[in-house]
TORMIFI-533969 format. One line per field, with one value per residue: x negated, z negated, y of N, C-alpha, C in turn. Coordinates in nm, 3 decimals, decimal comma, always signed. Each point is the difference from the previous one (the first is absolute). Layout:
// TORMIFI-533969
n.u c(X  ...)
n.w c(Z  ...)
n.v c(Y  ...)
ca.u c(X  ...)
ca.w c(Z  ...)
ca.v c(Y  ...)
c.u c(X  ...)
c.w c(Z  ...)
c.v c(Y  ...)
***
This chain:
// TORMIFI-533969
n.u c(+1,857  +0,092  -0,078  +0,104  -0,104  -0,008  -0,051  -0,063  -0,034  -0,098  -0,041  +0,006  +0,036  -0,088  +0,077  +0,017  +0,032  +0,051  +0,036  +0,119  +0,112  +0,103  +0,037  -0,182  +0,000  -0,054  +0,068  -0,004  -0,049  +0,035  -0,086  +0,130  -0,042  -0,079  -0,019  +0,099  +0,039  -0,133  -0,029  -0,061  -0,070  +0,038  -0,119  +0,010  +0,057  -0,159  +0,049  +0,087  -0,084  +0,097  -0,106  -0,026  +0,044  +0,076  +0,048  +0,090  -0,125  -0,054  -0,107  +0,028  -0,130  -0,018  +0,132  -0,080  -0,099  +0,030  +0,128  -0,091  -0,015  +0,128  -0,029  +0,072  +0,035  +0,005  +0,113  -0,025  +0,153  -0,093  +0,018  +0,089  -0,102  +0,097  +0,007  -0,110  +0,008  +0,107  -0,027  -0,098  +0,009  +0,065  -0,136  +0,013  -0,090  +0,067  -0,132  -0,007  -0,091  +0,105  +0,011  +0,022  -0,105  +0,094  -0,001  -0,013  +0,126)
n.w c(-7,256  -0,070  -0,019  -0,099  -0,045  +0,022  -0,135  +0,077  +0,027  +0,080  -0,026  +0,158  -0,090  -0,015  +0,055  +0,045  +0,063  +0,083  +0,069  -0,043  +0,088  -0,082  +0,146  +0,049  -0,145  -0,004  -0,118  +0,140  +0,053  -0,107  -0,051  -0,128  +0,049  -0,115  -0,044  -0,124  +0,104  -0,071  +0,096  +0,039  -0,008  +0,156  -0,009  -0,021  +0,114  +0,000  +0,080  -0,105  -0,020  +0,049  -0,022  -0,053  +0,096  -0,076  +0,043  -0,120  -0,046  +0,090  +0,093  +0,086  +0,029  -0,140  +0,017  +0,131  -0,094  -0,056  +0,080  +0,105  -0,109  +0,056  +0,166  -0,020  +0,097  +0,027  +0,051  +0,130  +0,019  -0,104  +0,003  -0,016  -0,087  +0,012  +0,132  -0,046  -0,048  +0,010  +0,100  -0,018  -0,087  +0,092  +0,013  -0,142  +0,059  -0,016  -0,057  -0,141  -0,080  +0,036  -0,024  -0,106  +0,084  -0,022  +0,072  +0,014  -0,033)
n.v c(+4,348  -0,062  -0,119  -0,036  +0,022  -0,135  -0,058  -0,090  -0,092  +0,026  -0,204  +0,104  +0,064  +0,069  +0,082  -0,115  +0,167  -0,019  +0,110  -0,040  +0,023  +0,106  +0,042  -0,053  +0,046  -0,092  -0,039  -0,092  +0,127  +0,100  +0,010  +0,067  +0,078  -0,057  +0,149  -0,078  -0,102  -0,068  +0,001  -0,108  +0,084  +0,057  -0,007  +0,161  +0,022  -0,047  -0,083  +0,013  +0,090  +0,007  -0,131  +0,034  +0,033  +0,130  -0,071  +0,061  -0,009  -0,099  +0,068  +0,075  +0,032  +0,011  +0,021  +0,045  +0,054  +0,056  +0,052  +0,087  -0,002  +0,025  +0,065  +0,120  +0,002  +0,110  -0,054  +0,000  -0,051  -0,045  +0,108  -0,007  +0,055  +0,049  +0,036  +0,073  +0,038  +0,009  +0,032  +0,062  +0,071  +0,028  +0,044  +0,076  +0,103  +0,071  +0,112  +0,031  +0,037  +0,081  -0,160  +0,072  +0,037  +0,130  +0,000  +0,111  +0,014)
ca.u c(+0,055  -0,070  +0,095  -0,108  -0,102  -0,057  -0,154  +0,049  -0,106  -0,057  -0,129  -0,062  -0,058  -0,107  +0,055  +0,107  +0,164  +0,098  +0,147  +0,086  +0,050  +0,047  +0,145  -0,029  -0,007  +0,095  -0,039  -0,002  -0,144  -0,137  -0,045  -0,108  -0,189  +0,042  -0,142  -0,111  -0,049  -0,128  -0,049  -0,143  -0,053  -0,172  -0,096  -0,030  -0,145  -0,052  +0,031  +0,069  +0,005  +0,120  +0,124  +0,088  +0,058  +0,119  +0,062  +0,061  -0,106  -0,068  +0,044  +0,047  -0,103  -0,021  +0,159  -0,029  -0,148  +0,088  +0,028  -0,103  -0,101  +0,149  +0,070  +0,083  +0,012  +0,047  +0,054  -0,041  +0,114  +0,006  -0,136  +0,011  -0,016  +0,128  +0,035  -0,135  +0,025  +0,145  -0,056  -0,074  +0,138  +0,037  -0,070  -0,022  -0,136  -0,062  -0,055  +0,011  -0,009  +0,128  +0,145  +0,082  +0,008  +0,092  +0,046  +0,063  +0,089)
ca.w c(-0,008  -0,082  +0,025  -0,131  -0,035  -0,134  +0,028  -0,020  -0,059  +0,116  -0,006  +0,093  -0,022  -0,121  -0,133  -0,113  +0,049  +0,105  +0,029  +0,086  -0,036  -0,078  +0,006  +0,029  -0,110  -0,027  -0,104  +0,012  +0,104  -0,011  -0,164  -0,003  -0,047  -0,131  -0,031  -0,152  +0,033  +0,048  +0,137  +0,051  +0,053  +0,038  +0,010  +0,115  +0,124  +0,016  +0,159  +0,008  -0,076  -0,091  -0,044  -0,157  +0,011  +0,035  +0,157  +0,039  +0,008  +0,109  +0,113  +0,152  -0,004  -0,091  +0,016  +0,145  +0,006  -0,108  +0,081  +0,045  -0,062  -0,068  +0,102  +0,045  +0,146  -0,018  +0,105  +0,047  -0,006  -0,175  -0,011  -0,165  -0,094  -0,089  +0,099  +0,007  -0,155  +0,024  +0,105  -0,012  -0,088  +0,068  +0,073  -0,083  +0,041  -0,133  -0,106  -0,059  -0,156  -0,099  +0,057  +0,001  +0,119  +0,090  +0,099  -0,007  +0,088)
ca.v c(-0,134  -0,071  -0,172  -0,116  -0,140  -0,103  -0,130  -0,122  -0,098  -0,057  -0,030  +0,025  +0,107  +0,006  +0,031  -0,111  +0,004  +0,104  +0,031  -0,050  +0,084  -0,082  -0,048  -0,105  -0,101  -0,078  -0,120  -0,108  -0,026  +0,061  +0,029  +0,132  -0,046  +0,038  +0,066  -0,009  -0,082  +0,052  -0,035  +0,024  +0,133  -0,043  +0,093  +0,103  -0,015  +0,132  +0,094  +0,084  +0,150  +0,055  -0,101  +0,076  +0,139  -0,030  +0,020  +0,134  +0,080  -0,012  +0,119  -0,074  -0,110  -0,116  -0,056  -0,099  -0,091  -0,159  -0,091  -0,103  -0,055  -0,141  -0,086  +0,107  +0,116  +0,116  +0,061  +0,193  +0,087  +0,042  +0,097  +0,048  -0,097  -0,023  -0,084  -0,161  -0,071  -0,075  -0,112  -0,023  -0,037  -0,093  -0,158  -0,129  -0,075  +0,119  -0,068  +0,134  +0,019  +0,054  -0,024  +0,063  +0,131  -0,025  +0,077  +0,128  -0,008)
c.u c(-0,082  +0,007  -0,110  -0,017  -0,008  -0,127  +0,068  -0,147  -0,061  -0,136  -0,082  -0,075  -0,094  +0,080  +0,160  +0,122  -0,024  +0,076  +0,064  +0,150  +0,112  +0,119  -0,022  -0,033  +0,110  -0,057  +0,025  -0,133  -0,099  +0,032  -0,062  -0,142  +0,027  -0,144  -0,094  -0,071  -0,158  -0,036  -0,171  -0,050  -0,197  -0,096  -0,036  -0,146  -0,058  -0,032  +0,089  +0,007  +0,136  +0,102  +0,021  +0,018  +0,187  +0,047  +0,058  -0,096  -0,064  +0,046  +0,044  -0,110  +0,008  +0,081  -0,033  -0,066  +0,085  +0,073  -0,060  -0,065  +0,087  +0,020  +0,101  +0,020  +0,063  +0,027  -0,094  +0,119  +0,034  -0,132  +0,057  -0,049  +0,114  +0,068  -0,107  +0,006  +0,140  -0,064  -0,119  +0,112  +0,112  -0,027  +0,014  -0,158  -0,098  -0,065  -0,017  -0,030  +0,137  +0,089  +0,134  +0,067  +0,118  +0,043  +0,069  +0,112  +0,072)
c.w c(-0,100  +0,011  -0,148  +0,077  -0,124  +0,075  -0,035  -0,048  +0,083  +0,007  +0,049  -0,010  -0,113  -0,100  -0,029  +0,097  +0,112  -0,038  +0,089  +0,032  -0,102  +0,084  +0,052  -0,083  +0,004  -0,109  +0,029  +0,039  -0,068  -0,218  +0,020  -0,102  -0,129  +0,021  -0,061  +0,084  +0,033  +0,139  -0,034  +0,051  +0,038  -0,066  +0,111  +0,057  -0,010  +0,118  +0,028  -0,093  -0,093  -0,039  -0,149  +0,022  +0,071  +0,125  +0,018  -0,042  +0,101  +0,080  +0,112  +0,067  -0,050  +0,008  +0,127  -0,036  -0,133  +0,118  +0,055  -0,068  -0,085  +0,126  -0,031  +0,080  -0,003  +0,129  +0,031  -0,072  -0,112  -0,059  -0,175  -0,108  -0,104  +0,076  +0,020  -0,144  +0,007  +0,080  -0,114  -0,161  +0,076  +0,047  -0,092  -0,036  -0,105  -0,124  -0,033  -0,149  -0,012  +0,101  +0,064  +0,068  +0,098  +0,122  -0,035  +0,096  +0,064)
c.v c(-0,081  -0,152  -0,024  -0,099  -0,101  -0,039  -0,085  -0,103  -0,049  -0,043  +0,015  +0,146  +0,060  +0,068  -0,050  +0,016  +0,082  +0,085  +0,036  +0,164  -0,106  -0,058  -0,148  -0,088  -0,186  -0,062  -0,081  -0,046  +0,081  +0,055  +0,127  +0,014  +0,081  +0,061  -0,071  -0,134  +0,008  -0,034  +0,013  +0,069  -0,065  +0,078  +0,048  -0,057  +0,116  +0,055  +0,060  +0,101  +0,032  -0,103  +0,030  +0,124  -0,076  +0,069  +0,110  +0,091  +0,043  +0,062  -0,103  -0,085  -0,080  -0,090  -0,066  -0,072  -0,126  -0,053  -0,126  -0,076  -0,144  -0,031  +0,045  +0,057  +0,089  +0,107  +0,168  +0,081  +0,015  +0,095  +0,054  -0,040  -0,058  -0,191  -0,134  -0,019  -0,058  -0,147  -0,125  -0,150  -0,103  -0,135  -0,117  -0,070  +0,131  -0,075  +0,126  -0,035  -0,023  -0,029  +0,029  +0,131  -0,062  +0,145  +0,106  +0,011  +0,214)
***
């Protein structure tokens, strides 16, 4: 099964957008997020070890330990690293060098 997805533009997040599935898109309520747009990017904490490491890099630890480390929770009933990276992506609360990591479907 497959459902597209868009980003949309969201000030609440470090990296600029959400996403959303597409059949919940409305242009009345939401802008799709243009890439080329720059977003502010923090400087990596150094308490956190793999903050310039990209998220679909990172093993399944690393992927809890970034969770936790955004106030991510991460359900017992998600043990995949394929499935904690989606989640983790979901929250909207992800910080990653490379933006642009998107979920393996």
């Amino acid at each position: 099964m497959h459902i597209s997805t868009v980003r949309i533009t969201s000030a609440e997040t470090v990296s600029g957008f959400i996403v959303i599935n597409e059949a919940d898109f409305d242009p009345s309520k939401h802008q799709i997020w243009n890439s080329e747009v720059t977003v502010a990017t923090p400087e990596p904490s150094s308490a956190e070890p793999n903050a310039n490491k990209s998220l679909d890099l990172m093993t399944l630890a690393e992927l809890r330990d970034h969770a936790k480390a955004h106030g991510i929770a991460i359900p017992a009933t998600i043990t995949a690293k394929a499935d904690v990276l989606a989640h983790v992506l979901a929250s909207g609360n992800a910080s990653a060098a490379d933006g642009t990591v998107q979920p393996q479907a």
